[in-house]
Structures are given as C-alpha cells and as structure tokens.
N, C-alpha and C positions, 0 to 999 in steps of 0.2 A: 299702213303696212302694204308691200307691193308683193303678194306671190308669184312665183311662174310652177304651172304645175304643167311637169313631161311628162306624156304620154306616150306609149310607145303599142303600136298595133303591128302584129305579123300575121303570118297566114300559118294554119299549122299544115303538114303536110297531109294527115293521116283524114282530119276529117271535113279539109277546105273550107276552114270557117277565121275571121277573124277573129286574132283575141286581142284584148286591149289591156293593158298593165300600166300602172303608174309606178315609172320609175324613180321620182322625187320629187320631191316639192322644193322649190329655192325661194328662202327669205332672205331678200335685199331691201329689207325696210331700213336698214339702217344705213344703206350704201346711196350714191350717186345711182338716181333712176336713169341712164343715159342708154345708146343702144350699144355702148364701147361694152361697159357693165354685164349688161344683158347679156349680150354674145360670147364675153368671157367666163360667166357662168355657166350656160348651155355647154360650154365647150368641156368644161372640166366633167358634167355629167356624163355628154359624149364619148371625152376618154375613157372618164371611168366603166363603161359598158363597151368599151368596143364597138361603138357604132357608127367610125366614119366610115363611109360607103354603104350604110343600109338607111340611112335617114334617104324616107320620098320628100317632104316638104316639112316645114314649118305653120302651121296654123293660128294667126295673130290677130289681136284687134288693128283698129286704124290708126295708136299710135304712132307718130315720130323714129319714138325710140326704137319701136321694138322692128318696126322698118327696117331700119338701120343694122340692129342687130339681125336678121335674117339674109341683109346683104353681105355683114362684115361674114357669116356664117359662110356664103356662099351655096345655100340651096334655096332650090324654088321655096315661096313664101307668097300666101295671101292672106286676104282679110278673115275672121273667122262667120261663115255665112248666117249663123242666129245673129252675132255681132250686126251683122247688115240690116238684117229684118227689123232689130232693135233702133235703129236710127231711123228708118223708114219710115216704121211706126209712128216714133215722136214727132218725128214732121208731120204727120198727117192727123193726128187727134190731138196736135197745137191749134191747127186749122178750125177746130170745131170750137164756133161761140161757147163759152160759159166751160166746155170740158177740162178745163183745169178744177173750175169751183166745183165739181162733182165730182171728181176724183178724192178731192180734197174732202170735203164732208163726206163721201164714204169712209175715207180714211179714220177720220175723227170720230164717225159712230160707231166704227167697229170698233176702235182702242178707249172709249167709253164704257162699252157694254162688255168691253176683256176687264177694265177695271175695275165693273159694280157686278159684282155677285148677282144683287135683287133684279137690277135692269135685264141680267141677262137670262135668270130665272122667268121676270114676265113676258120675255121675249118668245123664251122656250113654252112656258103656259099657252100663249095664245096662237102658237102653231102647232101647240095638242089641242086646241080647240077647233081651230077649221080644220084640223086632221092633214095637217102641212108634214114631211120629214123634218124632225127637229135637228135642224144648223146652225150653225155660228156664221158670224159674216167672216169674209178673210180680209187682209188689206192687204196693199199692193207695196211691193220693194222698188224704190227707183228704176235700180239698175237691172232690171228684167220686167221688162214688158209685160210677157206673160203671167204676169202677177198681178199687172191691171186687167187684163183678160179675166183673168181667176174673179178679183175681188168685183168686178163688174156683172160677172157669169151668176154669181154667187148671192150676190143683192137678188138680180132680176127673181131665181128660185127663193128668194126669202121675199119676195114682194110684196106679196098677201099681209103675211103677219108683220109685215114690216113697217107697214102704210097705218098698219092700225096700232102699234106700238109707238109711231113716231107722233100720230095724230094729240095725242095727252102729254108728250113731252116737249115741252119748250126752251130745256135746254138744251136740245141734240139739235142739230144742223137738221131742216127737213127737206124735203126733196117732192117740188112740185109737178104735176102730171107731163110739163115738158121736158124736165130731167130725166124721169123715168122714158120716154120716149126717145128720148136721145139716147138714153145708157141703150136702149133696144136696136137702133140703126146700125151703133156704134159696133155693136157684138155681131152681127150680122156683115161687117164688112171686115172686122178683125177674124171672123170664125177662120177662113182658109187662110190665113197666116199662122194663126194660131196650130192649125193642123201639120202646115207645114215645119214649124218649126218641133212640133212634136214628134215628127217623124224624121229630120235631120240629126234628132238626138239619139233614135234610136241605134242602139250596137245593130251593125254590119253592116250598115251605112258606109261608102266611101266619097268620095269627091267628086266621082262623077254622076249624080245626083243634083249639083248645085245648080250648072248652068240650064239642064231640062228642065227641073222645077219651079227656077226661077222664069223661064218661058212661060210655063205654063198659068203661073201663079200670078202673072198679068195679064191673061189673057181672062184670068176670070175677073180679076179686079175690073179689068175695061167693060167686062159686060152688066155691071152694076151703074145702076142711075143714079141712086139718091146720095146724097153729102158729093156732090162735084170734088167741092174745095178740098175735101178729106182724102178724096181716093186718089185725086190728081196730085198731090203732095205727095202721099204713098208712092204712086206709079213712079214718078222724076223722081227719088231719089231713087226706087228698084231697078229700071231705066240702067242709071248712071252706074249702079252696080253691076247688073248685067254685062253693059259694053266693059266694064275692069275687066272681069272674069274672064270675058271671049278673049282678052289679050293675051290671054294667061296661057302660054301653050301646053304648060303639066294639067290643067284642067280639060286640054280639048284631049288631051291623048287620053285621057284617063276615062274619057266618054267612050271612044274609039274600041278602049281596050274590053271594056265593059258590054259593048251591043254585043 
C-alpha cells in the first residue's frame, strides 16, 4: 500500500506559532505509483482546500516518482531530511563487521522472549534481582533507523540481566563480549544523529534548521576517531546531502529569513 499523507502548516496570526494539520491522507495502493499519478492526486487535495498560492514547498523522500511529481506540481521540492539521515545511517553501520549479525539476533531475542511468557517472566525475575528497572527489549523496524538506535539503546540498559539470562539459554542467539562492545561504539557514534533527528521531528521546527544542523552534525562526527569505516560512510553520504540542500535556494532564504 502506497500512502501520501498532506500536511499542511501555517502560522497563526494571534499567537505566532505554527500549527500543523493533516489535511488527507491518499491511498494509491491500487493506482499506477508514477509521479503523473502522484501530482494529480496532490492536485485535486490542493483544489479541494484552496491552496494554490499558499503551498511554500513539497517535502519528499528520494523517489523517482515523487520527484517528478513535485516538478509536474511546480513548487519548490526537496528530500525529506530524517529521510537523509536514514540512508546515511545504513551506509555507515553496513560498514561495521558482523553489524548485521547483531542487529539480527537482537532482533530474534526480543521476538522470543514477546513470544514465551516464562522466558520473559525469568527475564523480568533476574533484573528484580540485581535490582535492574524491569524492561522489555525493543526490536528495530527496517524502515526507521531510530528504531535500531532504540533496540541497541535498550539491550545495552538490559545488559546485566541479559548476559545472565542468555548465559543458560541455548536456543536464543547469544552475544559475545565483542558484540556487546560494538553495540557500545556504535551508540556512541549514532547518539547525535539520533538527537538530531529527534529534534527535526519536533513541532515548530521549520526548514531552515536543515542546512545549519546538518553543518554542524559533521563537524562532530569528524571529531570522533573510532569505527573510521563507519563515520566515513556516514559523513560521504551527509557530505553529498549537504551540497543537495546548499542548491536548494528555498532552503537558503528560509535560513535568511530565520537569523
């Protein structure tokens, strides 16, 4: 199923705040994904509210399609910036030996220990015994990074009881002291992406935000030393984002507008 969901942000006059409404949701699951499709859907929401001449831009992932449709549309249109972060990401903790297989076997302890009651009962006993917060592990969704953040975050706080849980089970994936080490690097170089994408999510955020941050957001990745391989794949493709953005001239004015 392919949704497009419109968003629509204005400013109100009274107490200079943006507000953010969703004005529909479009399901083209069953239509030609094309960007002809796309734009002539947006269009008919468009009329339906009255809003040619108040649309500032379009906000997209890096499909094809939807490219196309934000040209056939005729307003400014760029990538959607967590969108970016998210690809960034994957290049960069591809790079890391073995960080697949640990994603992976978290993933599988966690949907174990959702499926056995007792598993997750002795899970929760022996972190009332070393007097741990009793947690659940999380697992991670492909399609959001932050959700490997999350499930990676979330082991490390279950570590204790988790190391001594897994120690007597032989049928869960275990996880030896270099994994664990690694999951620790890894969160340590994700933490300020992670921040930042938490903060591009928040309401009142606008677009002129993207290009400063993304400055600054490699300025700290360069001053990290360990995983080379990891941060340098990170940085090339933020890099490559970056120079998009500076092209973008609705993003430079919208910094402008903003100081």
């Amino acid at each position: 199923m392919c949704l497009l969901e419109l968003i629509f942000g204005l400013m109100t006059a009274k107490k200079k705040q943006i507000v953010h409404r969703i004005l529909d949701i479009l399901d083209i699951s069953e239509k030609a994904h094309t960007g002809l499709v796309i734009a002539h859907e947006l269009t008919k929401v468009v009329e339906k509210y009255e809003l040619w001449g108040k649309l500032a831009a379009l906000v997209r992932d890096g499909g094809s399609n939807v490219k196309l449709a934000g040209k056939l549309l005729g307003i400014n249109h760029f990538d959607c910036f967590n969108h970016r972060l998210y690809l960034a990401v994957t290049a960069g903790i591809e790079e890391l030996n073995g960080r697949r297989n640990i994603v992976i076997k978290l993933k599988r302890i966690a949907k174990r220990l959702k499926k056995s009651n007792l598993a997750k009962k002795e899970l929760q006993h022996l972190q009332n015994l070393l007097e741990n917060p009793v947690l659940n592990l999380k697992t991670a969704i492909d399609i959001r990074w932050s959700s490997v953040f999350d499930m990676l975050q979330r082991a490390v706080d279950c570590k204790q009881s988790l190391i001594l849980f897994l120690s007597n089970k032989t049928e869960f994936p275990q996880l030896d002291s270099v994994e664990w080490e690694t999951i620790t690097v890894l969160l340590k170089i994700l933490k300020p992406i992670k921040k930042v994408c938490d903060n591009t999510q928040a309401r009142g955020n606008t677009c002129s935000i993207v290009i400063p941050t993304l400055t600054i957001l490699l300025e700290k990745l360069h001053e990290r030393q360990d995983y080379p391989a990891v941060r340098e794949a990170i940085c090339r493709r933020l890099q490559d984002f970056l120079n998009t953005y500076k092209e973008n001239s609705f993003l430079i004015v919208f910094i402008v507008l903003d100081v």
